[in-house]
Structures are given as structure tokens and as C-alpha cells.
Residue, then its C-alpha position, 0 to 999 in steps of 0.5 A: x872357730x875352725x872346722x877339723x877333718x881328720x883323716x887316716x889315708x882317705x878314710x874321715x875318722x873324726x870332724x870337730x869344730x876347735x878353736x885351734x887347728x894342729x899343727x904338724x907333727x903334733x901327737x894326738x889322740x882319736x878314738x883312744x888310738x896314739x897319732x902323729x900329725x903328718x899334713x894340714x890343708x887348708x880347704x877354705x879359710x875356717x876348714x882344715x884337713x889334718x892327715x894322721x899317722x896312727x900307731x899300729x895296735x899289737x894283739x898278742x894272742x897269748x897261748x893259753x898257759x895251763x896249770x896241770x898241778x891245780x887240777x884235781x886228781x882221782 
């Protein structure tokens, strides 16, 4: 069993103890956020730090589109 540090930049997202360690350029998913593995140090023998490349999240803010013939009329 292996300790896993997972972080983005310097920021610790997620620790979890797993029987494998990722490897690079692995896809992975943390907290529901698509990522790519981009390095993996080795700390101490059963202690990894996994440094991740997470995807971009695109809000579109969509205009609030307005049906003017659903109204109703006096």
C-alpha cells in the first residue's frame, strides 16, 4: 500500500492510500475534475507526490433567451 499526495501547482487536492501509484500521463479523475498525470516523486519508499494537470471547467453564461409570443397579452 502506497501513500498518494495529489496536487495541482502546490495546492494538496486529495491524499489516498492505493495499492498502485499512477503513472505519468495517466487520466484521472479528482473530485469530478477530468486530469492528466504530469510527474511522480518518490518521497519515501511508500510515499508518492503525483503532480496533475486538470482541465479547464467552461461556464458559458448564456443570455437569458426570451420568448416574447408566450406572454400574455391585454
Amino acid at each position: 500500500m502506497f501513500v498518494v499526495y495529489f496536487f495541482e501547482n502546490k495546492n494538496l487536492l486529495l491524499t489516498q492510500l492505493l495499492q498502485r501509484v499512477p503513472s505519468v500521463g495517466e487520466d484521472l479523475k479528482i473530485k469530478g475534475r477530468k486530469g492528466k498525470v504530469s510527474s511522480v516523486t518518490s518521497v519515501d519508499e511508500q510515499k508518492f507526490q503525483v503532480q496533475i494537470v486538470l482541465e479547464t471547467v467552461n461556464k458559458n453564461k448564456l443570455a437569458a433567451v426570451v420568448d416574447n409570443s408566450k406572454k400574455k397579452k391585454r
